[in-house]
NUFINU-856940 format. One line per 10 residues: number of its first residue (from 1); for each residue y, x negated, z of C-alpha. Coordinates in nm, 4 decimals. Layout:
BEGIN
NUM) Y X Z ~ ...
//
This chain:
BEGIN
1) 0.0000 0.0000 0.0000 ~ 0.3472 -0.1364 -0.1327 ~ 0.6557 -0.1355 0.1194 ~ 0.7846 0.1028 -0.0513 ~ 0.5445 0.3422 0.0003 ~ 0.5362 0.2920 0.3352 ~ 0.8674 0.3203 0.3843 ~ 0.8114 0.6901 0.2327 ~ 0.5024 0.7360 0.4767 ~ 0.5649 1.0067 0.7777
11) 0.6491 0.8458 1.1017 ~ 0.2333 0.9705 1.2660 ~ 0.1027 0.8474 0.9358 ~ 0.2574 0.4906 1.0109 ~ 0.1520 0.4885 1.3706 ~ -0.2187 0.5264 1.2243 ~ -0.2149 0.2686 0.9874 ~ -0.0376 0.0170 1.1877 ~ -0.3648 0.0921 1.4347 ~ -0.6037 0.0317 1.2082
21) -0.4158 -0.2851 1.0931 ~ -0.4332 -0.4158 1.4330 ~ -0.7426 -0.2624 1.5614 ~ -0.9651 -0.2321 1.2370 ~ -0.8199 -0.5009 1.0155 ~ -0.6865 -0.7848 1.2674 ~ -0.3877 -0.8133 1.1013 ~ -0.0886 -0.7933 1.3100 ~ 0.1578 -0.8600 1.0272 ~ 0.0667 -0.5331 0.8679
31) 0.0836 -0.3840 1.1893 ~ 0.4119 -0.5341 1.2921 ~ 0.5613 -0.3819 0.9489 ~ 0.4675 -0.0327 1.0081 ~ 0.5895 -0.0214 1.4080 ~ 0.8993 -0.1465 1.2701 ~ 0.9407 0.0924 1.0006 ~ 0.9325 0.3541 1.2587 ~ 1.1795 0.2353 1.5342 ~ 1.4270 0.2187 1.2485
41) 1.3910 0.5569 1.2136 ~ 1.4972 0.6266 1.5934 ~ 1.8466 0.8353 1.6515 ~ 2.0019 1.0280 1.9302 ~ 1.9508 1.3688 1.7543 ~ 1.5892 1.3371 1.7244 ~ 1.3756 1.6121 1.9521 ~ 1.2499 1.4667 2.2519 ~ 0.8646 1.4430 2.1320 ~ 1.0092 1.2476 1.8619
51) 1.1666 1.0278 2.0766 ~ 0.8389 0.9884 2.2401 ~ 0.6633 0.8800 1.9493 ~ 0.9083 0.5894 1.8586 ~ 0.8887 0.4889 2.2281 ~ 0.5124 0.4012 2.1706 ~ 0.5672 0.2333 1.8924 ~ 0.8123 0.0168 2.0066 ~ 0.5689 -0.0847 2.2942 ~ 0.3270 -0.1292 2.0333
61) 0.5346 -0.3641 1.8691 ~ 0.6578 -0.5178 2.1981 ~ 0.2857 -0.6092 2.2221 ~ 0.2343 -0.7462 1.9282 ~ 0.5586 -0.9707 1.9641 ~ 0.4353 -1.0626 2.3185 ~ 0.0184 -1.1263 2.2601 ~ -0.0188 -1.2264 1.8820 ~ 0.3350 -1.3723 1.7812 ~ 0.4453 -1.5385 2.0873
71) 0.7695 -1.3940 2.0155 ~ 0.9241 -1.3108 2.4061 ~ 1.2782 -1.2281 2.2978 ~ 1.1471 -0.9635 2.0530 ~ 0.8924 -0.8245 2.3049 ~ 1.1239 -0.8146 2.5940 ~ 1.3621 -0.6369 2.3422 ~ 1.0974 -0.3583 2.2261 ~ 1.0193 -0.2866 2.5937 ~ 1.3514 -0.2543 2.6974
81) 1.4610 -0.0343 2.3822 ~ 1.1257 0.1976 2.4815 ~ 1.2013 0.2101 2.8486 ~ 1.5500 0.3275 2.7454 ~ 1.4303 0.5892 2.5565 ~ 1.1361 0.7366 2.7838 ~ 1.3835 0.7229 3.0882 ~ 1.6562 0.9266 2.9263 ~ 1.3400 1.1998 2.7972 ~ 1.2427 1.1603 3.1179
91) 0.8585 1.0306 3.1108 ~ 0.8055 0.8825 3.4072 ~ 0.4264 0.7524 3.2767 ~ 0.5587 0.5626 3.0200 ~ 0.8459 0.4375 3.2013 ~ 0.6168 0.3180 3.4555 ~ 0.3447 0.1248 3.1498 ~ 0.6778 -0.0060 3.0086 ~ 0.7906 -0.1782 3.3730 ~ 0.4975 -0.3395 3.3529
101) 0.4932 -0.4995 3.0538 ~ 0.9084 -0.6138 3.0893 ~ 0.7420 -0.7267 3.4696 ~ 0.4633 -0.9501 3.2182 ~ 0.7150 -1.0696 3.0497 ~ 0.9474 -1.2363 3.2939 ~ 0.6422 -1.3338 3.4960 ~ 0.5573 -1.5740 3.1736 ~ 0.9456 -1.6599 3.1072 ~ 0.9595 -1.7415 3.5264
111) 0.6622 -1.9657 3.5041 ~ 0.6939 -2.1692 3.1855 ~ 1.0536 -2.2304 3.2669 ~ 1.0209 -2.2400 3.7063 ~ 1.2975 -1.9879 3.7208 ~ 1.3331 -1.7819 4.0500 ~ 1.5942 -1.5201 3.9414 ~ 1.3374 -1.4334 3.6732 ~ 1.0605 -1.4392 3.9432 ~ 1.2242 -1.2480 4.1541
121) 1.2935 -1.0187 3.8367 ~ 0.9083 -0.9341 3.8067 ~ 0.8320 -0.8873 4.1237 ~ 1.0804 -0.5725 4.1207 ~ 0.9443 -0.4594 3.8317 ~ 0.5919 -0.4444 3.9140 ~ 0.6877 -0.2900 4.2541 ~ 0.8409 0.0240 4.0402 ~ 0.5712 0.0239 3.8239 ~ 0.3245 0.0462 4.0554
131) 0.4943 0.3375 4.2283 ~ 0.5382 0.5104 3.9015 ~ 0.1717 0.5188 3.8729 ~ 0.0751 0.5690 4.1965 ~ 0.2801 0.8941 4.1632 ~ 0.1197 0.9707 3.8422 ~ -0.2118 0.9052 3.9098 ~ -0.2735 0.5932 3.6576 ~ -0.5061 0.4599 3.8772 ~ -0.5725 0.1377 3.5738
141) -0.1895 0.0786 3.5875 ~ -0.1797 0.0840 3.9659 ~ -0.4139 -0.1904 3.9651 ~ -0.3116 -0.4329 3.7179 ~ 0.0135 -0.3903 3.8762 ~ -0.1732 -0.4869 4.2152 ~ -0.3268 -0.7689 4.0522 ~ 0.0159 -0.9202 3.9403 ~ 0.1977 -0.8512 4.2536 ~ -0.0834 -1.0503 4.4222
151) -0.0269 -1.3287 4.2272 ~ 0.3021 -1.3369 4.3094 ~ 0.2312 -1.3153 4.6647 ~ 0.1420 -1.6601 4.6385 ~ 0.4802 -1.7755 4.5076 ~ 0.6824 -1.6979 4.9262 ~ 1.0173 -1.6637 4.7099 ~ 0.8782 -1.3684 4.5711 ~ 0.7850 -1.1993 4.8789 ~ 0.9934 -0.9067 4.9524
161) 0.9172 -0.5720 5.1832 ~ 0.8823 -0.3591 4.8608 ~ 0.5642 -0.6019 4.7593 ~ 0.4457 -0.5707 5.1530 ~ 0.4466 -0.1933 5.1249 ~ 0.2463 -0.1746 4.7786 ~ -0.0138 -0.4114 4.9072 ~ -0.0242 -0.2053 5.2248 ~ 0.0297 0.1514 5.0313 ~ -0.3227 0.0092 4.7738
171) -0.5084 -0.0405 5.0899 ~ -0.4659 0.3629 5.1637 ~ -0.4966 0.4031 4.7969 ~ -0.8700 0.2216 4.7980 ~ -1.0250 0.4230 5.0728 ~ -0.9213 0.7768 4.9005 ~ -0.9167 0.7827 4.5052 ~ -1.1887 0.7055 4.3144 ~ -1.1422 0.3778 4.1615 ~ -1.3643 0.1889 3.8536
181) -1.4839 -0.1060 3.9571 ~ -1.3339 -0.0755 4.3625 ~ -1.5390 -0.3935 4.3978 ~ -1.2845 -0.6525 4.2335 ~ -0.9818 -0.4615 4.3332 ~ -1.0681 -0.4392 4.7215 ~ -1.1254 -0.8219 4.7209 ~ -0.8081 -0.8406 4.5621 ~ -0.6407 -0.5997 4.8154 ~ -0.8011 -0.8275 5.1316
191) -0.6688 -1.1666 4.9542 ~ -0.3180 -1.0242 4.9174 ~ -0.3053 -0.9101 5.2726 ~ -0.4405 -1.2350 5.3858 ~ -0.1546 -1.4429 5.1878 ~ 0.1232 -1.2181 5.3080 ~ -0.0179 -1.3287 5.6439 ~ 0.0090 -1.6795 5.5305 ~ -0.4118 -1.6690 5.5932 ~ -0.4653 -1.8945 5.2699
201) -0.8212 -2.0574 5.3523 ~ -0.9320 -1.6846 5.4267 ~ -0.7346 -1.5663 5.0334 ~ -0.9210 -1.8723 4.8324 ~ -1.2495 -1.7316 4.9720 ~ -1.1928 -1.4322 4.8377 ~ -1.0708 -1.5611 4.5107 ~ -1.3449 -1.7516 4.4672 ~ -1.6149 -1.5040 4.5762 ~ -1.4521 -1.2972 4.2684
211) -1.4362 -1.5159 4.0593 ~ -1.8107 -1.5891 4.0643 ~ -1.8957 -1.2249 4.0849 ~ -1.7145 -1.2303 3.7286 ~ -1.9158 -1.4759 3.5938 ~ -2.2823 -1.3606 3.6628 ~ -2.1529 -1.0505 3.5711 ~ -1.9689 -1.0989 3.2803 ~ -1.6999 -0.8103 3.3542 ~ -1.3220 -0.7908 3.3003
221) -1.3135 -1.1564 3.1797 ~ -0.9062 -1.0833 3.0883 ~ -0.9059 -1.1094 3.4648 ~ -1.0597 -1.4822 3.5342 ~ -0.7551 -1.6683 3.3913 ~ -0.5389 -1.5120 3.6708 ~ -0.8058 -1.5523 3.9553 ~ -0.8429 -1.8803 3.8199 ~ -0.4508 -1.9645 3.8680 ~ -0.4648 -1.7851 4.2523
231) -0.7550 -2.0440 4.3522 ~ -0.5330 -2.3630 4.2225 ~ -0.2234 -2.2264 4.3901 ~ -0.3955 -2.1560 4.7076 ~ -0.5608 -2.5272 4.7017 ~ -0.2264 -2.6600 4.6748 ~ -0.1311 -2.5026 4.9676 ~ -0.4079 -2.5869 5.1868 ~ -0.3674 -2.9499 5.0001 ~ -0.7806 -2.9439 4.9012
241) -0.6750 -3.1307 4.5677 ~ -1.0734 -3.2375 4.4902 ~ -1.1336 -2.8466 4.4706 ~ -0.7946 -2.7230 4.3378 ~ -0.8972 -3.0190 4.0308 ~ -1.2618 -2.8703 3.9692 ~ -1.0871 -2.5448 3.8976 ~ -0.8121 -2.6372 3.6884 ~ -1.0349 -2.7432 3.4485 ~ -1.2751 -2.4518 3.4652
251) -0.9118 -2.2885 3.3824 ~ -0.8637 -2.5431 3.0717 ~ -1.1723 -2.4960 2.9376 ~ -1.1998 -2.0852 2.9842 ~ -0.8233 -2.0634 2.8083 ~ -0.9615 -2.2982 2.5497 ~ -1.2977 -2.1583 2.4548 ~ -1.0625 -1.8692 2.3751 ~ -0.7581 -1.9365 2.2911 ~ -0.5616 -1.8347 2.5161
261) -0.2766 -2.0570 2.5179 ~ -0.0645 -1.9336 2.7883 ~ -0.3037 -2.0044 3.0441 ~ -0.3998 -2.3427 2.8783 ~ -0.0759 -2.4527 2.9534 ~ -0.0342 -2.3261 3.3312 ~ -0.3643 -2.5279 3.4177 ~ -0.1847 -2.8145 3.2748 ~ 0.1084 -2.7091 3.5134 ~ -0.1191 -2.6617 3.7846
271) -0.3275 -2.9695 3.7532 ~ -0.0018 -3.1756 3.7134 ~ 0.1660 -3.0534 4.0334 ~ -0.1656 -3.1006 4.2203 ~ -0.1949 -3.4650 4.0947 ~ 0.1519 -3.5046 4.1655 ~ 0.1148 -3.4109 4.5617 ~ -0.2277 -3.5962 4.5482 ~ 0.0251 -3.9406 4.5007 ~ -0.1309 -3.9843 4.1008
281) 0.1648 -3.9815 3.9105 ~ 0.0585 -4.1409 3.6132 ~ -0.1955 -3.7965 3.5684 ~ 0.0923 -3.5741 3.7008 ~ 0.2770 -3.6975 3.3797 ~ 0.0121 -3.6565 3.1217 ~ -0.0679 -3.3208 3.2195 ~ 0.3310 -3.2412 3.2643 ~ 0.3307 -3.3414 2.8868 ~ 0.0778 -3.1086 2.7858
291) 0.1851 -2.8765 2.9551 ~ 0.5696 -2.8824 2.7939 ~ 0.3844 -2.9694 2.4175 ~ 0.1937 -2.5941 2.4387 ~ 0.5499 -2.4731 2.6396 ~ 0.7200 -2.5566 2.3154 ~ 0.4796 -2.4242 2.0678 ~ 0.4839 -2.0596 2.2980 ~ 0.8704 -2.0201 2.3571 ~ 1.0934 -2.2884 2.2667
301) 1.3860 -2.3563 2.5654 ~ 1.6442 -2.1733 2.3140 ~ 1.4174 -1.8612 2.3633 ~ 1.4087 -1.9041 2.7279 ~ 1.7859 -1.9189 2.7764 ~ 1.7871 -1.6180 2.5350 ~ 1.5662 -1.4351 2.7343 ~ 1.7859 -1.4819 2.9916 ~ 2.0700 -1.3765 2.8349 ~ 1.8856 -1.0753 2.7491
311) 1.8658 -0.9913 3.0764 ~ 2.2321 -1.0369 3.1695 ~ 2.2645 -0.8166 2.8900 ~ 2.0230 -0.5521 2.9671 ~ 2.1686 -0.5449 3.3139 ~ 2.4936 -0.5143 3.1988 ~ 2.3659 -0.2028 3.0227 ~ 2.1928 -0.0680 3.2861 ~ 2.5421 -0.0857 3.5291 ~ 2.7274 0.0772 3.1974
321) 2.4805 0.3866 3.1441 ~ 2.5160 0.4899 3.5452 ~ 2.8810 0.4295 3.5259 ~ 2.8726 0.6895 3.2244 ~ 2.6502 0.8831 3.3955 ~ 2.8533 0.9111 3.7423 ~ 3.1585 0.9363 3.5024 ~ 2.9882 1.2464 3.3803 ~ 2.8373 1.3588 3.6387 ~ 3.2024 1.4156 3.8302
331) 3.3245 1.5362 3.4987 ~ 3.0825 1.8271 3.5330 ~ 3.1463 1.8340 3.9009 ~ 3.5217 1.9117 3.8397 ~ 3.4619 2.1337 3.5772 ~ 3.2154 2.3134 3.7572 ~ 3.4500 2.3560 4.0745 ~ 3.7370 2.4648 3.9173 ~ 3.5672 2.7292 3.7468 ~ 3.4404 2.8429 4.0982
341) 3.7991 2.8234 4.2329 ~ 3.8654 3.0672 3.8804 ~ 3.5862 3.2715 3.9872 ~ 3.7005 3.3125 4.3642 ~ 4.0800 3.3833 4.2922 ~ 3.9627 3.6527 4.0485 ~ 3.7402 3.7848 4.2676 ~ 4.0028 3.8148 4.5824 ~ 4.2650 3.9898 4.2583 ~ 3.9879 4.2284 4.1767
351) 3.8966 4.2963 4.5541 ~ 4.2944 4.3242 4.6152 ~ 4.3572 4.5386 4.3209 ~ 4.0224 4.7724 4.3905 ~ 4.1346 4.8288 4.7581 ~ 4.4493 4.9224 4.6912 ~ 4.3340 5.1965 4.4428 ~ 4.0698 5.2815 4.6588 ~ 4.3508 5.3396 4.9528 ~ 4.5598 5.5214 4.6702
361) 4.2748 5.7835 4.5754 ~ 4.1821 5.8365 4.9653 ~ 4.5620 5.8999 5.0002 ~ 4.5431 6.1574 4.6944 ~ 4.2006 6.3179 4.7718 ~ 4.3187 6.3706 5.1527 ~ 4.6586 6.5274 5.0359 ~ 4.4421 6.7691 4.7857 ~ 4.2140 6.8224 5.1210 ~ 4.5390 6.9157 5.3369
371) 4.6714 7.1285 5.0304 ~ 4.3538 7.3188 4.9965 ~ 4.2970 7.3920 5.4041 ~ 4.6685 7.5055 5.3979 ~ 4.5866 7.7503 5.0933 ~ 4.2578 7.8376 5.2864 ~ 4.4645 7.9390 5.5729 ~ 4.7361 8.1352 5.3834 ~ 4.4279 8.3136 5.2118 ~ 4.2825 8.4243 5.5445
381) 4.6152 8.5520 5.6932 ~ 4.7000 8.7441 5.3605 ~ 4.3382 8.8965 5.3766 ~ 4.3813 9.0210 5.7388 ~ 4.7598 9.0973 5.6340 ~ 4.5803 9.3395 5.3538 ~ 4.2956 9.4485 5.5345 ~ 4.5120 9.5579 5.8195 ~ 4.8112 9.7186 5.5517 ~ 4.6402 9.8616 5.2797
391) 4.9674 10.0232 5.1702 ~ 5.1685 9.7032 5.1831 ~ 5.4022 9.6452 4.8805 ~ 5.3946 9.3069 4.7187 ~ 5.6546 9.1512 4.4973 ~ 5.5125 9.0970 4.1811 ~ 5.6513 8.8626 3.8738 ~ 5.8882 9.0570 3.6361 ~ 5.6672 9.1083 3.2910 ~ 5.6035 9.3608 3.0395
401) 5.3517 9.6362 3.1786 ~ 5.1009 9.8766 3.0538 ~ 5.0070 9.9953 3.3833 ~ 5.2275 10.2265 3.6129 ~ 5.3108 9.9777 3.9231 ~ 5.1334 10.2878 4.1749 ~ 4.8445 10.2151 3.9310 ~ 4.8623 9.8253 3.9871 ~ 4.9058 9.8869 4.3659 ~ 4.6045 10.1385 4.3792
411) 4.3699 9.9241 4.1850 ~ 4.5031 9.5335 4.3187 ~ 4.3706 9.7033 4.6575 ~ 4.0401 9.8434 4.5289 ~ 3.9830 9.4789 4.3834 ~ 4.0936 9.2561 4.6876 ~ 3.8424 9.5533 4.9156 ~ 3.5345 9.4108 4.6978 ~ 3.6503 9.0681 4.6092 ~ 3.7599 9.0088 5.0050
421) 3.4468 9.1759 5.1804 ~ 3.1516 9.2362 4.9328 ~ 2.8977 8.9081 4.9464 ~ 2.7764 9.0181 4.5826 ~ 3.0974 8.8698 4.4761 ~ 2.8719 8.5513 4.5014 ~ 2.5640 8.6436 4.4031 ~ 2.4689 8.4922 4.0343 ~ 2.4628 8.8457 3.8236 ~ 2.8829 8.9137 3.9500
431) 3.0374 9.0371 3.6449 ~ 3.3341 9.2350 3.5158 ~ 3.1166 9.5860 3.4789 ~ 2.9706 9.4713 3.8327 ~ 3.3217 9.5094 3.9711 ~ 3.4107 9.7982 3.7736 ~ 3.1302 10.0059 3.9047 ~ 3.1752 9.9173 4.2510 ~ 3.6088 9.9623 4.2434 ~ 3.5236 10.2998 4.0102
441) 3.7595 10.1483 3.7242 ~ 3.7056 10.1335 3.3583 ~ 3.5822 9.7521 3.2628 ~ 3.8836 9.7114 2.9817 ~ 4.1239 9.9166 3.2498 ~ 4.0384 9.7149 3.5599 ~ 4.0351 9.3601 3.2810 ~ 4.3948 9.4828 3.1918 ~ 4.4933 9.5567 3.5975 ~ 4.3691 9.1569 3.6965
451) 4.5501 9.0065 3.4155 ~ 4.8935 9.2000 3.5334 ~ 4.8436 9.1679 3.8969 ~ 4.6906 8.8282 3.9839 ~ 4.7991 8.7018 3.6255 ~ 4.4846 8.5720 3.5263 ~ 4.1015 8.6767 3.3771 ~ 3.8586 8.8185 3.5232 ~ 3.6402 8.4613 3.5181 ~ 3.9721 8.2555 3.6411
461) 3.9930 8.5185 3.9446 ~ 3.5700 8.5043 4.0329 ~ 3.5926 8.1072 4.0132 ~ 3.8783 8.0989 4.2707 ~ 3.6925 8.2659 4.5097 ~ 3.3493 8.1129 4.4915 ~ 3.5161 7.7761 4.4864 ~ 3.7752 7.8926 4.8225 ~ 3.4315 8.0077 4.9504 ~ 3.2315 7.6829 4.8491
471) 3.5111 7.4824 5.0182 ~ 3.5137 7.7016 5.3691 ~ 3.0723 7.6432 5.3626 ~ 3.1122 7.2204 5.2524 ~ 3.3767 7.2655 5.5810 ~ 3.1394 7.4052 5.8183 ~ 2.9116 7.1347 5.8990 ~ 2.7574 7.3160 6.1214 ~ 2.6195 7.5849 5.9596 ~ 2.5994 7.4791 5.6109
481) 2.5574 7.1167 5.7138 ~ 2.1374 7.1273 5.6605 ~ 2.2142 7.2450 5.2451 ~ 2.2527 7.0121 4.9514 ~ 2.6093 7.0315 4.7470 ~ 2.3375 7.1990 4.4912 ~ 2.2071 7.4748 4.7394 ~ 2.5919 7.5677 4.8518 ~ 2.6637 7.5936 4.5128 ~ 2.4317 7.8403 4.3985
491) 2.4699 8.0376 4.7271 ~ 2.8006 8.0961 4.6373 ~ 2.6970 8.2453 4.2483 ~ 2.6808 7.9071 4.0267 ~ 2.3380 7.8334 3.8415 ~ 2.3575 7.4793 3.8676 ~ 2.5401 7.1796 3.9977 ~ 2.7272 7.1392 3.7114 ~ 2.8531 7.4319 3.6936 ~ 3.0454 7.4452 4.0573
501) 3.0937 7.0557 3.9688 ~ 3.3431 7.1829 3.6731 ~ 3.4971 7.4385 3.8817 ~ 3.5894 7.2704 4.1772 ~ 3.7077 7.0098 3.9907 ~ 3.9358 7.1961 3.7563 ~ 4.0686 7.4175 4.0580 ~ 4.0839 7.1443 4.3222 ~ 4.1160 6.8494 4.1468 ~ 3.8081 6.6976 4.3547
511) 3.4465 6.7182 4.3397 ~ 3.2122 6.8898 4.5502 ~ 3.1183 6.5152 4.7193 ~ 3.4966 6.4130 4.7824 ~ 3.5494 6.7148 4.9440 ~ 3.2972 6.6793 5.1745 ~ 3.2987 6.3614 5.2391 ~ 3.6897 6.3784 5.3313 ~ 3.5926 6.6976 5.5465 ~ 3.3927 6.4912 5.7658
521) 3.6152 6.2314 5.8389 ~ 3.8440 6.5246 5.9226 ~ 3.6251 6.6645 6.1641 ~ 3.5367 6.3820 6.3685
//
């Protein structure tokens, strides 16, 4: 496939191949290409899963850089683009995979080049690894992590209470989870504990008692190099150069039978110190030389001091995205409490402005109350007024007539004598003939005597009294205090609800419920 086409390929399509280049094919070039062809693709718009996906294959590439190409600057800047990425999508996994490897990294920068910052710099980043996947679960990542931070254990610079608390937090971790192979990791666990405790005879037992359990069984070899290294640090300490010598070049000759360079050239390192505290500095020198000939042909000083710089830089980034995130974080802050001090001031307005109308209605509906007890009043004392002077002569409003005014007076008292006294008045059925028959007057005569006396209908004249009567029963609590507004309303001749609702509105300008309710506050 050209590099053309590839460039064309989809971004999962590129991941595959650049697999099976590495995995199938053993060519990292190939590999290399395709990774590379889809970081370039990365952009902020890009959906989160698709952010995910670059993110691997940056680490892929990372790994490549770092195992097959020697390349630490490139490596160091894959796994720092990745981390970038999976922190801001918030993937705490691989976050936690990528610590690790940036953790590798300076590890192999801090001991080809002795530096302490860098040291210092792994150490902190295996801690947060390994608490990444101890939260997670990633039982493999918690104990490579383990295995690294032990390592450093042996380097007292290193030491800090963050490694103290994973190397006590593993022990918890070894007699709960289910763990593969709990055999090499609980001797690793015991020899950690022991250095921390500056116990280094009782650590190089336990190094070597793994280390030979690897052998006849031929498991994890990846691991021997580093157990290896842990021995010949722990002989120099305890100054048992004979024994620290024997393995060194059981290291030499393990990195060499396969080619593992890196460690090749920390057994020179080794060896060389050790010959160098044993008084032999003519061996010290020749293994110093070797060891800075396979230095320069891994990571040349320029790439050291760039890693370095790196760092500064990444550092420097770090500082700058929490400053923009605190920057932003306030922003929204601010935003977010002036909107609440919005929120509250309209709230207090509405609460002002509703209490004030609801103080202006009360006001209203009370005076409408007053109004209609004082007309309630001045209907009883006319009723008595007529009941008691039947013959009484009442002004009445200057208009045309078609009835003599004896005739009005004669018939206004034959309709008050029903309307006042008669409880069919509010019985459903009530009607015009209804009153007729029971005042003996012709239904169009006695329609023609309301309008001219009482100067409305016959309907305008029924509703007045059933609503004067519906207000006197919502009064009396009582008596009518047991019925609902829809019971009252039909004992006084309405249907339904609705009906009296209408009414009393219309006449009183209230409903039923206002009334009441204002009648009760009256009362108490």
């Amino acid at each position: 496939m050209t590099i053309s086409e590839l460039l064309e390929s989809p971004t999962t399509e590129l991941i595959n191949k650049g697999n099976d280049f590495l995995i199938g094919k053993h060519n990292p070039d190939s590999a290399l290409l395709c990774y590379t062809i889809v970081t370039d693709r990365y952009n902020s718009d890009l959906s989160d899963s698709e952010k995910m996906v670059i993110a691997k294959a940056m680490h892929n590439a990372g790994m490549l850089s770092y195992e097959y190409f020697h390349d630490y600057a490139s490596a160091l800047e894959s796994f720092n683009r990745a981390y970038a990425i999976s922190r801001n999508i918030g993937d705490e996994r691989l976050s936690g995979l990528l610590l690790e490897r940036l953790g590798n990294v300076y590890t192999l920068c801090a001991q080809l080049s002795a530096s302490k910052e860098v040291g210092a710099r792994s150490t902190d980043l295996f801690i947060q690894s390994y608490m990444l996947a101890r939260k997670h679960g990633d039982t493999r990542s918690v104990c490579r992590n383990i295995i690294n931070l032990t390592s450093l254990a042996l380097d007292r610079n290193n030491i800090t209470s963050g490694l103290r608390l994973a190397l006590e937090d593993f022990n918890g971790l070894l007699s709960t989870d289910s763990i593969p192979d709990r055999w090499i990791f609980t001797r690793l666990s015991s020899a950690g504990n022991h250095i921390l405790k500056d116990r280094y005879q009782d650590a190089l037992e336990e190094f070597i008692i793994l280390y030979a359990d690897l052998k006849s069984k031929n498991t994890e070899s990846e691991l021997i190099p580093q157990i290896l290294e842990n021995i010949i640090e722990c002989c120099k300490k305890l100054r048992l150069y004979n024994k620290g010598f024997c393995y060194a070049d059981s290291l030499i000759n393990y990195s060499r039978s396969n080619s593992y360079l890196y460690d090749e050239a920390m057994a020179f390192r080794l060896r060389g110190e050790l010959f160098s505290l044993s008084g032999d500095s003519e061996k010290s020198k020749s293994d110093s030389l070797h060891f800075y000939n396979l230095r320069d042909s891994l990571m040349g000083i320029n790439q050291i001091k760039l890693i370095e710089r790196m760092e500064s830089i990444a550092n420097m980034r770090q500082e700058n995205r929490e400053l923009i995130y605190e920057r932003h974080k306030h922003e929204k802050q601010k935003i977010f409490f002036n909107m609440l001090l919005v929120l509250l001031a309209a709230i207090v307005i509405f609460s002002v402005a509703l209490y004030r109308r609801h103080r202006q209605l009360k006001d209203s509906y009370l005076q409408l109350y007053r109004k209609l007890q004082e007309e309630l009043k001045r209907e009883d004392t006319n009723r008595l007024e007529r009941n008691g002077q039947k013959n009484l002569q009442l002004q009445r409003e200057q208009s045309p007539r078609t009835l003599s005014e004896e005739q009005n007076n004669e018939y206004k008292a034959k309709i008050l004598r029903v309307m006042d006294n008669e409880d069919a008045v509010f019985t459903p059925d009530f009607s015009l003939d209804r009153l007729a028959e029971m005042t003996d007057i012709k239904p169009r005569t006695l329609s023609v005597a309301i309008n001219e006396i009482f100067n409305k209908n016959f309907y305008e004249l029924l509703n007045e009294y059933r609503v004067r009567e519906a207000c006197r029963r919502l009064s009396d609590h009582q008596q009518y205090g047991h019925l609902t507004i829809e019971a009252i309303s039909q004992s006084v001749g309405y249907k339904s609800r609705t009906s009296l609702v209408n009414a009393f509105k219309r006449t009183t300008g209230l409903t039923p419920s206002e009334y009441q309710k204002l009648a009760a506050s009256q009362n108490k």
